[in-house]
N, C-alpha and C positions, 0 to 999 in steps of 0.2 A: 504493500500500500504506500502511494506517492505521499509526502509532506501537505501536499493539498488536499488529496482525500481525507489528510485526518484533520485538517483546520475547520470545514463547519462543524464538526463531532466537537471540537475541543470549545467552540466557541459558542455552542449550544450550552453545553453542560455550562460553562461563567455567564451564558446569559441565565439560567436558571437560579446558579446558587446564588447570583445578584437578585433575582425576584424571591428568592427562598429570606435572603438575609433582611431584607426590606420588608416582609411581612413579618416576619419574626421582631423587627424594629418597632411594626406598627403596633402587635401586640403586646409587648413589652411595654413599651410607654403609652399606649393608653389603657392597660393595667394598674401600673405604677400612677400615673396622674390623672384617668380620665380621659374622655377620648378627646372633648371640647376644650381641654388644656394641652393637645399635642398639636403642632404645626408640622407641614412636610418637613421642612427644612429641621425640625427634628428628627422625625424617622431618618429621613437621607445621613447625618449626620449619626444618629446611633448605629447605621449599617456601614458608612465609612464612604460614603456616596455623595456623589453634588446634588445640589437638590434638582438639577432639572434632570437627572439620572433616573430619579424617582417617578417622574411626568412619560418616561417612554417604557415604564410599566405598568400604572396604575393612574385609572383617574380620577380618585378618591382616595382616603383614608380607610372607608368602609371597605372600599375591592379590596384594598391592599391585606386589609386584616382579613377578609372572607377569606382570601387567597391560598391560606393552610389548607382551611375544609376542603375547597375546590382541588386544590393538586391532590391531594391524598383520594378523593373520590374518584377522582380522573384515572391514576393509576391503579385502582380496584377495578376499572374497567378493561385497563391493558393486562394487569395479571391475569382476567377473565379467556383474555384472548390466545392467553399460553397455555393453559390447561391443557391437561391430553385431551383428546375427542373423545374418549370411550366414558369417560368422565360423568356418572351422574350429572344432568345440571344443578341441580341446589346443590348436592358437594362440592363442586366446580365455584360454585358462586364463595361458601364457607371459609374454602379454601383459597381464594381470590382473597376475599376479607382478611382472615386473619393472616397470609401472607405480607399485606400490607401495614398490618398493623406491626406485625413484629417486626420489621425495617425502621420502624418512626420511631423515633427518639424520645418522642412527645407522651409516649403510651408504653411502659412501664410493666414487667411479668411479676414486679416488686410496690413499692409506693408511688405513688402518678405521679408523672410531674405535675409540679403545683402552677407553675409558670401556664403550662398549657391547659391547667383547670381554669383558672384565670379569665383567660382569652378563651374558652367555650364558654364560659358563665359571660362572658360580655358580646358575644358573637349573639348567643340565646336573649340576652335580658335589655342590651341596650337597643332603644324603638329606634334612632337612627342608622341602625346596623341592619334594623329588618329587613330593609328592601334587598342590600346586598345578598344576604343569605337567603332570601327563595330566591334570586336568580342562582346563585352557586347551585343550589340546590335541584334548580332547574335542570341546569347543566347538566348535571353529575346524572341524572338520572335519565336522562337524554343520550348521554352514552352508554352508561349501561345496558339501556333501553338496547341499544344499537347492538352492543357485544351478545346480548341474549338472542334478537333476532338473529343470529348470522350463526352461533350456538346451536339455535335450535331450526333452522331454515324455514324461517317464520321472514314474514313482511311487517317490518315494524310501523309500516304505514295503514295496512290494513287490516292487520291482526292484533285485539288488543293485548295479548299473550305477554310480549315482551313487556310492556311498558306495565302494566299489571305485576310484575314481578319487579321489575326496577322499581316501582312503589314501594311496594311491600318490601323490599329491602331496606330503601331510603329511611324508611317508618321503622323497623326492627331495628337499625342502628342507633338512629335520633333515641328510641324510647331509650334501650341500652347506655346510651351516652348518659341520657337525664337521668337513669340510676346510679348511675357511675359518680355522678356530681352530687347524688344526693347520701351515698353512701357512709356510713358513719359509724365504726373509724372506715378509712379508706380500703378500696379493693382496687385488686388490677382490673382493666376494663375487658379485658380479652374473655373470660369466661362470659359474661355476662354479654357481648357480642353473639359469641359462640348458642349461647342457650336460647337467644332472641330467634335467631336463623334456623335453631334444632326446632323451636316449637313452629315456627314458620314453615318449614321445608313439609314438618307432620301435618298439617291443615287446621292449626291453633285447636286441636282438639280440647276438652276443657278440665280443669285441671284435677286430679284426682281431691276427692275429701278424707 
């Protein structure tokens, strides 16, 4: 492989970790002070960035901070797409999820990071963050949507198959997550993913008494 073959590879991966560090910025400091006391030109600066570096990734504060959830959902739709074929789909999907979670730094087989309890509880709780997070959330399930149709050789335009499952995922997670935040003392979040997706995968039958 030529020096230039590897130059857009190398210069993708530093545009990423530049958008990785810069929501990790945005998070951080509008945990620490609130999100209506952080300026770009702070985040750019806690990421080590100019601030107009900032502007040809995000065009908000709100994207910036969605921007976790979004990547991480994004790549639960590419881990989908590597799966073997012979692959149950909901094992497939399971095993998508928590393949992603165990790569993220953010999500913990031990005590959670608090940093990124933080920035879910502000992602969740703050109303000028709403909008961002259903479109992220839009997204994410939009692919998914997509990875399950092509999965299962469904038409994800005509068939509601896919996108019914990309829901219901979306929804298994989010509840997961809110128990994860509410939990007290703390748990890893991975079981509690895991058991959302098992009762899901089973047809939420109802619970034993």
């Amino acid at each position: 492989m030529s020096r230039e073959d590897e130059r857009p590879g190398l210069r993708e991966r530093k545009k990423q970790e530049t958008r990785i560090a810069l929501s990790w910025a945005a998070i951080k400091l509008a945990a620490e002070r609130g999100l209506e006391n952080v300026r770009v030109e702070d985040i750019a600066a806690e990421a080590r960035v100019a601030p107009r570096t900032f502007n040809n990734y995000f065009s908000s504060k709100g994207e910036a901070i969605a921007a976790r959830h979004l990547d991480r959902a994004r790549l639960i739709a590419q881990e989908l797409r590597r799966r073997p074929a012979p692959e149950p789909l909901w094992k497939a999907i399971k095993n998508a999820v928590v393949t992603q979670l165990s790569l993220g730094a953010e999500y913990g087989e031990g005590q959670p990071d608090q940093q990124w309890q933080t920035g879910i509880r502000l992602m969740i709780n703050e109303p000028s963050l709403l909008g961002e997070m259903l479109k992220a959330n839009a997204i994410a399930e939009e692919e998914l949507a997509a990875a399950i149709a092509e999965r299962t050789g469904t038409d994800v335009d005509r068939d509601v198959y896919a996108r019914l499952v990309a829901g219901a995922v979306g929804a298994a997670i989010r509840v997961a997550m809110d128990q994860w935040l509410r939990a007290d003392p703390p748990v890893p979040v991975r079981p509690l993913i895991e058991d959302a997706l098992d009762r899901l995968s089973a047809g939420l039958p109802e619970p034993l008494t």
